[in-house]
C-alpha positions as CSV (number, residue, x, y, z in Angstrom):
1,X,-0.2,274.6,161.9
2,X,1.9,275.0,164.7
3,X,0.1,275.2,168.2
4,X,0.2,278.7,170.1
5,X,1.9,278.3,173.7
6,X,-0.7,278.7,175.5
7,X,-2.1,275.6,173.9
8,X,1.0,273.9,174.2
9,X,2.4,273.8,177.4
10,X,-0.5,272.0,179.1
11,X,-0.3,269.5,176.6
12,X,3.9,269.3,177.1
13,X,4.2,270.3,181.2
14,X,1.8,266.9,182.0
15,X,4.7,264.7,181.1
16,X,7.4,266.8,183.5
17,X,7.4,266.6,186.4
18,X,5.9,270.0,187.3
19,X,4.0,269.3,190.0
20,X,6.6,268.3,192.1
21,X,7.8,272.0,192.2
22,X,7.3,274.5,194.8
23,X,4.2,277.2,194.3
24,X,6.7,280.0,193.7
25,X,9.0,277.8,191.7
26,X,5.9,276.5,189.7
27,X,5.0,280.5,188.9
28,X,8.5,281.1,188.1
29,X,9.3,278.2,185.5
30,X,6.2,278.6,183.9
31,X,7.1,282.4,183.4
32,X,10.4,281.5,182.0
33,X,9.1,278.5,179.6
34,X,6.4,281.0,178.1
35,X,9.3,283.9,177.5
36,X,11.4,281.3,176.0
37,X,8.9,278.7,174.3
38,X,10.7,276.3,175.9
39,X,10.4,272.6,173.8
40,X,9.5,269.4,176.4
41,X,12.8,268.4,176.5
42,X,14.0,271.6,177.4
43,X,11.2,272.2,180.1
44,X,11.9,268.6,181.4
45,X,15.3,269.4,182.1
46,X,14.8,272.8,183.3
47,X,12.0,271.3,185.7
48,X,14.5,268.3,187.1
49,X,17.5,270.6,187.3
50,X,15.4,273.1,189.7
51,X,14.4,270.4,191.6
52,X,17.8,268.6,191.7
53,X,19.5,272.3,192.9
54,X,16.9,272.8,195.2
55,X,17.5,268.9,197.0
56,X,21.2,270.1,197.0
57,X,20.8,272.9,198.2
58,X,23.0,274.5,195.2
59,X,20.8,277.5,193.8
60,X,17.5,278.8,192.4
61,X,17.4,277.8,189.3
62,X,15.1,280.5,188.1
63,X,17.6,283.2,189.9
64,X,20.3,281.7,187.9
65,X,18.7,281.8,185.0
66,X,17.8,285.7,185.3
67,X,21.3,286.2,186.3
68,X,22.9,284.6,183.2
69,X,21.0,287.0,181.0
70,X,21.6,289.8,183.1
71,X,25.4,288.8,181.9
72,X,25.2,288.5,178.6
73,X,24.2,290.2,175.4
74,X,22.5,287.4,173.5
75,X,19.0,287.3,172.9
76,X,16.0,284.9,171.9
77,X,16.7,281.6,170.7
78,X,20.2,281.8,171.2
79,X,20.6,283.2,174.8
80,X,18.5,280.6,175.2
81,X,20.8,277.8,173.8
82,X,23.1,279.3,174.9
83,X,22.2,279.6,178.8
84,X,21.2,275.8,178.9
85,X,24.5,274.8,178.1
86,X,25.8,277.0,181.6
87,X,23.3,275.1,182.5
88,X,24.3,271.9,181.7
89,X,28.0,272.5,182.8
90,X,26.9,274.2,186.3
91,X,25.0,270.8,186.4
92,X,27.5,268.5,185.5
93,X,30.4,270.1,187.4
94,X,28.5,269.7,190.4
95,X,28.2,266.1,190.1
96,X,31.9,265.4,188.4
97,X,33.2,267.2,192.2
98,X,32.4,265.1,195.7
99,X,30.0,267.1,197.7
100,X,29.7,268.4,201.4
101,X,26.4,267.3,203.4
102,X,25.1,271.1,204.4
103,X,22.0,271.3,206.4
104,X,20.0,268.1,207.4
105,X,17.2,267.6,206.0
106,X,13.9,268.8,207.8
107,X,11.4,265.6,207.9
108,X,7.7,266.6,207.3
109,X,5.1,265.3,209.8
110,X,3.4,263.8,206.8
111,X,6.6,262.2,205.5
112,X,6.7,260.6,208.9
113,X,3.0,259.3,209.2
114,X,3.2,257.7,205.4
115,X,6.0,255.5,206.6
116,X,4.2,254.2,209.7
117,X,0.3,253.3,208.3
118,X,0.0,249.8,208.9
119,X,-2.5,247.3,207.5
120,X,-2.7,243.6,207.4
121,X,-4.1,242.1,204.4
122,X,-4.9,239.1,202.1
123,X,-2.3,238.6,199.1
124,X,-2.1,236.6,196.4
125,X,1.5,237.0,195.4
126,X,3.3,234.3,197.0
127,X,5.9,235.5,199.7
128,X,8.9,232.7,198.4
129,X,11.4,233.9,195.3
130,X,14.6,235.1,194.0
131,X,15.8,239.1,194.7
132,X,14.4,241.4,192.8
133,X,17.8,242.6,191.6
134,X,19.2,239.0,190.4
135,X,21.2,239.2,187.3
136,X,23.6,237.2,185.5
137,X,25.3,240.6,184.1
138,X,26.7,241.8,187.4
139,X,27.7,239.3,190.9
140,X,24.8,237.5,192.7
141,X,25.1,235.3,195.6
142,X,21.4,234.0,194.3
143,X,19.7,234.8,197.0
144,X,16.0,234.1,197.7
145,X,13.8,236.1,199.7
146,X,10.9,235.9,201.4
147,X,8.9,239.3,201.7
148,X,6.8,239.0,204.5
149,X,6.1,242.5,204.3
150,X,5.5,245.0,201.7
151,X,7.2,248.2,202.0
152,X,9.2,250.1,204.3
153,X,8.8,252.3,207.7
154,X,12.2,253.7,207.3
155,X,12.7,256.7,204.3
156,X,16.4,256.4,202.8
157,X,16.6,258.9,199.8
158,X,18.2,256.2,197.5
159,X,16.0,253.1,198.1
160,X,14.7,251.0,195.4
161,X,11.6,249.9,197.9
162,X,9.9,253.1,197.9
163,X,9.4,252.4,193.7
164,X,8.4,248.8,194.4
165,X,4.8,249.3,195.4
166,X,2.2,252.0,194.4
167,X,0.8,253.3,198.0
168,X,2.5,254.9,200.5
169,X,0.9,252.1,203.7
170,X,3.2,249.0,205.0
171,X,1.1,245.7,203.8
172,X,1.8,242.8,206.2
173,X,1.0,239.4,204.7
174,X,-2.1,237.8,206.5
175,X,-1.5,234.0,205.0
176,X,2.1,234.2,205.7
177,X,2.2,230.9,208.1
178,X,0.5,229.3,205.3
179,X,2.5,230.3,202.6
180,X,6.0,229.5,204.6
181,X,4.6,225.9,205.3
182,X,4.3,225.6,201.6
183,X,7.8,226.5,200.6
184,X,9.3,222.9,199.2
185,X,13.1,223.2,199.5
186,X,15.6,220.6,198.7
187,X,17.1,219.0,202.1
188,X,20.4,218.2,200.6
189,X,21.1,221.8,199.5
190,X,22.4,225.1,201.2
191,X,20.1,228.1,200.5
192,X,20.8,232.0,201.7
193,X,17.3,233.5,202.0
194,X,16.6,236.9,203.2
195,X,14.0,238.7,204.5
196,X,14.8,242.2,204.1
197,X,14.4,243.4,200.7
198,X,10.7,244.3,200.7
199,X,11.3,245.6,204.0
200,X,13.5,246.2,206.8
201,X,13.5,242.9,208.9
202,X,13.7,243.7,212.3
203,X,12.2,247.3,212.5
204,X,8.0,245.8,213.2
205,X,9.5,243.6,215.7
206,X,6.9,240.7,216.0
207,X,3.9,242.5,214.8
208,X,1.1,240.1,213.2
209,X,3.5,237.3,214.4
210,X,6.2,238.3,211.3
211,X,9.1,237.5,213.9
212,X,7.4,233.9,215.0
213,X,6.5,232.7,212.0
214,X,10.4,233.5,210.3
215,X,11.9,231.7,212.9
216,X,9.5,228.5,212.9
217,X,10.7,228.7,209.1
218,X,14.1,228.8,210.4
219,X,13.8,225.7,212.8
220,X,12.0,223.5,210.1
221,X,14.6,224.1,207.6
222,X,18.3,223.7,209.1
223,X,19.8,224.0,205.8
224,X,18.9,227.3,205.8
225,X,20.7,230.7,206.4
226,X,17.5,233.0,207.4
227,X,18.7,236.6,207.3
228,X,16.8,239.3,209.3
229,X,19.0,242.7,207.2
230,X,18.1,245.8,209.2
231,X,19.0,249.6,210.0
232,X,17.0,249.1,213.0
233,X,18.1,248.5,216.5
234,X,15.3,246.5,217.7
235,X,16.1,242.9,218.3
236,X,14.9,242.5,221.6
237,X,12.1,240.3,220.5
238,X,14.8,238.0,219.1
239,X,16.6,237.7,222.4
240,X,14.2,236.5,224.6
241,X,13.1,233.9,222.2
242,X,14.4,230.4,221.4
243,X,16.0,230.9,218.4
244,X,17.3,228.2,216.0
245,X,21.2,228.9,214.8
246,X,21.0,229.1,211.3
247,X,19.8,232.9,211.5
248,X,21.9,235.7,211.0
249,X,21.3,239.4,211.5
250,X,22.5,241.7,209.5
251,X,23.6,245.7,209.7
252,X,23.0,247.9,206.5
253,X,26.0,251.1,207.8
254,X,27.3,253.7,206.7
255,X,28.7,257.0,208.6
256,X,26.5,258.8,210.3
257,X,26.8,261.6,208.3
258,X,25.0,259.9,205.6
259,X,22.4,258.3,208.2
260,X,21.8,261.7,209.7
261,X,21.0,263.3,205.6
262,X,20.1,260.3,203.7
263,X,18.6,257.6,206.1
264,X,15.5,258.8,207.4
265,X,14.1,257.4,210.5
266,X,16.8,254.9,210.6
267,X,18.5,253.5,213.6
268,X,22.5,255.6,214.1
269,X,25.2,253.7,213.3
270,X,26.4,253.7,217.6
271,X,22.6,251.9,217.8
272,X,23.2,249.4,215.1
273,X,26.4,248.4,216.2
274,X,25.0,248.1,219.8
275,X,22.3,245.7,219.0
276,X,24.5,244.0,216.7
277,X,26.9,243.4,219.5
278,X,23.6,242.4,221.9
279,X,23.0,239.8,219.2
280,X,26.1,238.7,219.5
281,X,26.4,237.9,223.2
282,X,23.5,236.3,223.2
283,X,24.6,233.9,220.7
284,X,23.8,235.1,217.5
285,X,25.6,235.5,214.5
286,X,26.0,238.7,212.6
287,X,27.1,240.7,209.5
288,X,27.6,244.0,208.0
289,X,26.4,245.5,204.6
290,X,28.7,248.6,203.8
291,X,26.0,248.9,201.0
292,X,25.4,251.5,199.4
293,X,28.7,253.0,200.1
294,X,28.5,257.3,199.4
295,X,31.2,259.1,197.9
296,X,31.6,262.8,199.3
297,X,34.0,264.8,200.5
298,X,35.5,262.9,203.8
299,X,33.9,259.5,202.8
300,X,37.6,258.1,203.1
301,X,38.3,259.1,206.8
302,X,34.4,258.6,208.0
303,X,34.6,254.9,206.5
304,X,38.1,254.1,207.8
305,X,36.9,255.4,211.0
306,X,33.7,253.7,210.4
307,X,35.6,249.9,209.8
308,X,37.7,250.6,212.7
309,X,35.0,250.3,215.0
310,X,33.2,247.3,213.7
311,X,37.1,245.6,214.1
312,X,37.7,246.7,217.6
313,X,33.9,245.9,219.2
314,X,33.3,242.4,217.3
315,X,35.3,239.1,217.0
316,X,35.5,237.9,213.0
317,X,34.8,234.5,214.2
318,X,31.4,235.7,215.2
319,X,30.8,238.1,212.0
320,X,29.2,235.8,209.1
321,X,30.1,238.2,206.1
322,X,30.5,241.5,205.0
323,X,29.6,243.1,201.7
324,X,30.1,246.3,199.5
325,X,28.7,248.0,197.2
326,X,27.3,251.0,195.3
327,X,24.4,252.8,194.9
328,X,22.6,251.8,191.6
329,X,19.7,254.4,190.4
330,X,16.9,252.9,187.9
331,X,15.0,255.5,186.3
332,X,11.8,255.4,188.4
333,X,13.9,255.9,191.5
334,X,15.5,258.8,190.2
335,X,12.6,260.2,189.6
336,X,11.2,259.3,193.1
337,X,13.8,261.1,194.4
338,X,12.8,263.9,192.7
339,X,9.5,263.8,193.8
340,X,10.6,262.8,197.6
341,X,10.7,266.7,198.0
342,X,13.8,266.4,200.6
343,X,17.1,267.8,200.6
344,X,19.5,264.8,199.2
345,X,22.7,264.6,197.7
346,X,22.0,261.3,196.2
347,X,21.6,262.7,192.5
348,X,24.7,264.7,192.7
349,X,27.2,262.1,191.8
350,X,28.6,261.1,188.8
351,X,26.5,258.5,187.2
352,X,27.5,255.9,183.9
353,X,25.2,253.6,182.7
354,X,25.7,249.7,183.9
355,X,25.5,246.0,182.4
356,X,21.5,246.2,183.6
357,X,21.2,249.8,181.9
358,X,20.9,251.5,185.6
359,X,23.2,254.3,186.8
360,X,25.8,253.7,188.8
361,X,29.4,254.9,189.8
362,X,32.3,254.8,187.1
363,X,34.1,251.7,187.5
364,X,37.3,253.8,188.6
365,X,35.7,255.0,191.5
366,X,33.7,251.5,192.5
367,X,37.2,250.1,192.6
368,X,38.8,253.1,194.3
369,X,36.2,253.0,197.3
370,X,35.9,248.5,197.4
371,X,39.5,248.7,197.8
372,X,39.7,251.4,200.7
373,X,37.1,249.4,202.8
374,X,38.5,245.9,201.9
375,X,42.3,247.4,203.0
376,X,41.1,248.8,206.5
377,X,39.4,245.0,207.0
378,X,43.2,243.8,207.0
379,X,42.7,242.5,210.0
380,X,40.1,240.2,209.1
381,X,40.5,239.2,205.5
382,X,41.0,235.9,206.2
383,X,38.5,235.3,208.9
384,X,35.3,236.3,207.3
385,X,34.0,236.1,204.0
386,X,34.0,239.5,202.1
387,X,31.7,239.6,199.1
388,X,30.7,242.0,196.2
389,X,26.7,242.7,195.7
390,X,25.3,243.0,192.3
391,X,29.0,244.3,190.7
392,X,30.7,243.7,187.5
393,X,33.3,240.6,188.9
394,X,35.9,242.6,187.0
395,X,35.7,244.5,190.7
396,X,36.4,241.6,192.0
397,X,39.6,241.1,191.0
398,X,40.5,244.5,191.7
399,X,39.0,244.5,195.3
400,X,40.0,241.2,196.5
401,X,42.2,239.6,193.6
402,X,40.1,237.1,192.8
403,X,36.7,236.3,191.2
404,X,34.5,233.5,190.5
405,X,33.5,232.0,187.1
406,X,29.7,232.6,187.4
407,X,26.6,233.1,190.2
408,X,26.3,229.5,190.6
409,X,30.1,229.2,191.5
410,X,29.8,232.4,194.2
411,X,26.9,230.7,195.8
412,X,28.5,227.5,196.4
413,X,31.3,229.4,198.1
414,X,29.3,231.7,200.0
415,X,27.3,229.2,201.8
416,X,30.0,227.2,202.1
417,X,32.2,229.7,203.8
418,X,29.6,231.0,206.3
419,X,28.2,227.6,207.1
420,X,31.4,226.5,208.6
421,X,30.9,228.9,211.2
422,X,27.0,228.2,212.3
C-alpha cells in the first residue's frame, strides 16, 4: 500500500540535503513538495537547485516556482513535469553562460572561528606518502607529500581539504620530528615532496615547530625539492632562518576577483606576490600555481593582466615552475559546497565528467584557458618549466605542443629541469 505523504517525506527529505536550507526556505519547500508529492529525486534536486540559486545569487527558487504556475494553465502532475524541466533549463543555461561575481560574500564570525581552532595531537597515520589525487588516468609529476598538518585555516569555496577530514579543528602532528627522521629515501634519486596539500604550508608559521622540523628534513636530504605551497603571505619565519637551498615556495594565484569571492581568508594576490618577491631576495626560489584557474566573464583580461605582473616583478631564472590547471569537483565536495552556506559561483560552470569520474571543465574550454595563460608566459617559455596538474596529456599537446609518454617520464623531466637551477 502506498505510504501517505505525511509518512513519506520524513522518510525521503533525511537523504536531501534539507537541512542545509534556510528556515523560510525550509517552510517553503516543504509546502511545495506536499502540494506536489514531490518523489526523492525530485525533492533532491529541487533542494540542491534552491541552494545552488541562492549561493549565486540567481533567484528564489520557491518564488520561481509560484511564478511559473502563475504562467501557465497546466495542472497536477503535469505542471509539475512540466515546471522542472524550466527548471532544469533555467539551471543549465546558467551554467552553459560564464558568470559575473555580484556581491562578496559576507563571512560568518563562526565560519571564521572553525578555521582557526587549533590542537596538537597524537596520530597514527604516518605523515610520508604520495598526493592524494595521484592517478595514472590524467598527468602527475608523482609527487609525495608530507602532511604535517591536518586541515586548513583558509576557506576556499572549491577545496578538496575541507572533504578530507570529519571536524571542523586544524590537527597538528605531535610525533612529526619522529616520523620525518623515519622517512628512508633513496640518495641516488630526485624526489618533489610537498607540504601543502593537507594544508596550506606557510600560513601557521612555525607553530609546534612545523617550520623547524620541514627544513631539518630539507638539510638531511639534499636530493630533495621540499615545497612550502601557500596563499599566505607569511614567510617571515623563513627569512630569518638558515635555510638549506633545495626548498622552494610556492604561490597558489588567481585574480583577485576570485580571491575576494572564492578564497576566503586568503592572502591578495598584491600580498602573495610581495612575499614571493621577499623570498626571492633573500635567496629563495619560487613558483606559481595558476591552479584552479576560473572561467567567468573577464577571466581573459584579469589573467592576462594577472601573468603580466608575475613577468615584470620576477626574473624566470629565479622562478622554479609554473602550473595550470582546473577545478575538478568530486561529489562530496560538491555537496560541501552546498552545505558551506556562502555565496559561490563555483557550481555554476559547465561541468563533464573526467578519466577519475569527477567533474571538471569540457576539454574545449581546458584547452582554450591553458593556451591563453601559456601564450601571455611568451616571454618565459623557455626559461622555466611550465607543467599541466592532474590533466588529460592530450592538453598537453594542445597547451605546450608536446607531451610525455607516462608519469614516470614527466617526473624524470620535472626534477630534472628545476634541479638545474638550485
Amino acid at each position: 500500500m502506498a505510504l501517505d505523504y505525511n509518512e513519506k517525506f520524513p522518510k525521503i527529505v533525511s537523504q536531501t540535503l534539507f537541512t542545509s536550507l534556510y528556515e523560510k526556505e525550509q517552510v517553503d519547500v516543504k509546502s511545495l513538495a506536499f502540494d506536489y508529492n514531490f518523489t526523492l529525486q525530485e525533492l533532491r534536486q529541487f533542494v540542491e537547485s534552491t541552494i545552488d540559486l541562492r549561493m549565486w545569487d540567481e533567484g528564489y527558487l520557491p518564488k520561481i516556482w509560484t511564478d511559473l504556475k502563475g504562467s501557465s494553465h497546466l495542472e497536477g502532475r503535469n505542471f509539475k513535469k512540466w515546471a522542472f524541466t524550466q527548471l532544469n533549463e533555467k539551471v543549465s543555461s546558467l551554467k552553459q553562460n560564464s558568470f559575473e561575481f555580484k556581491a562578496k560574500p559576507t563571512l560568518t564570525p563562526e565560519f571564521k572561528i572553525s578555521k582557526q581552532e587549533l590542537k596538537k595531537e597524537e596520530r597514527t597515520k604516518e605523515v610520508f606518502g604520495m598526493c592524494a589525487v595521484q592517478s595514472e588516468k590524467t598527468s602527475c609529476c608523482n609527487l609525495r607529500t608530507i602532511d604535517a598538518v591536518k586541515n586548513c585555516g583558509f576557506g576556499c569555496s572549491y577545496c578538496s581539504i575541507q572533504t578530507m577530514y570529519g571536524e571542523e579543528k586544524v590537527v597538528f602532528d605531535e610525533n612529526l620530528q619522529s616520523k620525518l627522521d623515519n622517512i628512508k629515501l633513496d640518495k641516488d634519486k630526485l624526489y618533489h615532496i610537498g607540504t601543502g596539500q593537507a594544508s596550506d604550508s606557510l600560513m601557521w608559521g612555525n607553530q609546534h615547530g612545523v617550520l623547524d622540523s620541514m627544513l631539518s628534513f630539507a638539510e638531511k636530504w639534499p636530493n630533495v625539492l621540499l615545497e612550502f605551497k601557500t596563499k599566505s603571505k607569511k614567510i617571515k619565519y623563513l627569512l630569518k632562518k638558515k635555510r638549506p637551498i633545495n626548498i622552494v615556495c610556492s604561490w597558489s594565484v588567481n585574480p583577485q576577483d576570485v580571491i575576494e569571492n572564492e578564497e576566503h581568508l586568503t592572502a591578495s594576490l598584491e600580498d602573495r606576490l610581495k612575499a614571493a618577491e621577499l623570498c626571492v631576495q633573500h635567496g629563495i626560489k619560487v613558483g606559481f600555481h595558476l591552479h584552479p584557474m576560473i572561467y567567468y566573464k573577464s577571466w581573459e583580461k584579469d589573467y592576462a593582466e594577472m601573468i603580466n605582473q608575475i613577468v615584470k616583478r620576477f626574473d624566470p631564472k629565479d622562478v622554479l615552475f609554473i602550473s595550470f590547471g582546473s577545478l575538478t569537483f568530486s561529489k562530496p565536495v560538491i555537496k560541501k559546497i552546498r552545505q558551506y552556506n556562502i555565496n559561490s559561483k563555483m557550481l555554476q560552470m559547465p561541468m563533464v565528467g573526467n578519466p577519475e569520474g569527477k567533474q571538471t571543465y569540457p576539454h574545449a574550454l581546458k584547452e582554450k584557458m591553458f593556451k591563453l595563460a601559456y601564450e601571455n608566459f611568451k616571454e618565459w617559455q623557455d626559461k622555466v618549466y611550465f607543467f599541466l596538474c592532474m590533466e588529460e596529456y592530450s592538453l598537453w599537446d594542445s597547451t605546450f605542443g608536446h607531451k610525455y609518454t607516462s608519469n614516470e617520464e614527466f617526473e624524470e623531466d620535472f626534477m630534472k629541469q628545476v634541479f638545474k637551477k638550485i
